[in-house]
C-alpha positions in Angstrom: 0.0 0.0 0.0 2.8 2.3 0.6 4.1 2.2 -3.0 0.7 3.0 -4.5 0.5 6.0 -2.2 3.5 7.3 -3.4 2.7 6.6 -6.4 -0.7 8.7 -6.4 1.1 11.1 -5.0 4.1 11.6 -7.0 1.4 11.3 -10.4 -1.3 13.4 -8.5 -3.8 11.0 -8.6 -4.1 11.0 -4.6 -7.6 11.3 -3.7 -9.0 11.7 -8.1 -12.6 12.6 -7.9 -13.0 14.0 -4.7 -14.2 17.3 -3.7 -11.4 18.1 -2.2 -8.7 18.7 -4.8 -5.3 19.4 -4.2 -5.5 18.9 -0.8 -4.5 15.4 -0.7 -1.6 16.2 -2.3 -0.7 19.4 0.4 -1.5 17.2 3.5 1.1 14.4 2.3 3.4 17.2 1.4 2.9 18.7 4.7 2.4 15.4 6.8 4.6 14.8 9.6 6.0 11.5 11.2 6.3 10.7 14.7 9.3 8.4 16.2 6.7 5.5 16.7 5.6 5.6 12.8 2.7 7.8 12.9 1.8 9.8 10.8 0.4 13.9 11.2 -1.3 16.1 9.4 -3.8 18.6 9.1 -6.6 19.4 6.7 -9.2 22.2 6.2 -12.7 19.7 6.3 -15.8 21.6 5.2 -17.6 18.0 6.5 -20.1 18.1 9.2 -19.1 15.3 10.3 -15.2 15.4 10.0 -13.3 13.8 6.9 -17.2 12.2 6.0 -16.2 12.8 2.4 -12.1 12.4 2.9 -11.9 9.1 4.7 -12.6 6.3 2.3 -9.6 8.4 0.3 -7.3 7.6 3.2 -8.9 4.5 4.2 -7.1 2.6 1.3 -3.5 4.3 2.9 -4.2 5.0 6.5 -5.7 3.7 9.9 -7.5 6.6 10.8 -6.8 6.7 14.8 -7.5 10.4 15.5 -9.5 13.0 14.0 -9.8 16.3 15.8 -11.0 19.4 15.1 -8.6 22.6 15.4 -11.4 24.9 17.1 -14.7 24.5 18.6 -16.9 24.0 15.4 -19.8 26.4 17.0 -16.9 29.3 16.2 -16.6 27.7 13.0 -18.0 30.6 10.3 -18.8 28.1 7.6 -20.3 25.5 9.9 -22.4 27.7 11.7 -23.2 29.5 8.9 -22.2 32.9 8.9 -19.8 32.9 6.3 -19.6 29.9 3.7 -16.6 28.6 2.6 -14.9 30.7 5.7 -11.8 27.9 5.7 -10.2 28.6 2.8 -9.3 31.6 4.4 -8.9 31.1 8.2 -6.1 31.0 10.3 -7.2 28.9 12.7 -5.0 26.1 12.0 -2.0 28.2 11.8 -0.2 27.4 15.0 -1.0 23.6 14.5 0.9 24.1 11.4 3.7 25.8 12.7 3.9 23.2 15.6 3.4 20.2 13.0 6.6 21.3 10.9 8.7 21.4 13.9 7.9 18.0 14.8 8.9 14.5 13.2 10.0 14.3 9.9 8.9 14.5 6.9 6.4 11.6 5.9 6.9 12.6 2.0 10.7 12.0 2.6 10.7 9.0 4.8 8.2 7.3 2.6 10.7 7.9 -0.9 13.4 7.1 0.9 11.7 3.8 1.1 11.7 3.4 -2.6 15.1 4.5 -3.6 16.1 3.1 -6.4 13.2 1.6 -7.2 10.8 2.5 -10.0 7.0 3.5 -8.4 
């Protein structure tokens, strides 16, 4: 399974027909791992229910042990409806970002290193 993620993600195929784009490819990109294997990241969900579209996507890669939301979701503008589409601009993530990319390494570069010198 780890070779076909890379693979998705070094062709950009990661995550094809969803709603969410790109952003399969910016969370790998981004991802983080942890000194026990895990692996980090965050992404901007526009869900109710949290990764309700995103998770059979990572299904086929992941476990899925935690999901957690970066803020109350009542102060959420797009959830509770006072501005749609508020996350693509919100900085509520921002120090879980920062705090992310100080942590680990990176899961993009652990997981080629993996496959050096092999063809994906």
């Amino acid at each position: 399974m780890e070779e076909a993620l890379l693979h998705g993600i070094e062709d950009g195929t990661l995550g094809r027909g969803s709603v969410a784009g790109d952003e399969y490819l910016w969370d790998m990109q981004q991802a983080r791992v942890a000194h026990d294997g895990t692996a980090y990241w965050l992404e901007v969900c526009y869900c109710l229910i949290p990764l309700e579209e995103e998770r059979p996507y990572w299904a086929q890669y992941f476990e899925l042990i935690s999901i957690k939301d970066a803020h109350a979701r009542r102060n959420c503008r797009d959830l509770n409806g006072t501005e749609p589409w508020a996350c693509s601009e919100c900085n509520c993530t921002r120090r879980l970002e920062e705090k992310l990319q100080s942590s680990g390494e990176s899961f993009l570069t652990r997981l080629r290193a993996k496959f050096d010198g092999r063809a994906v």
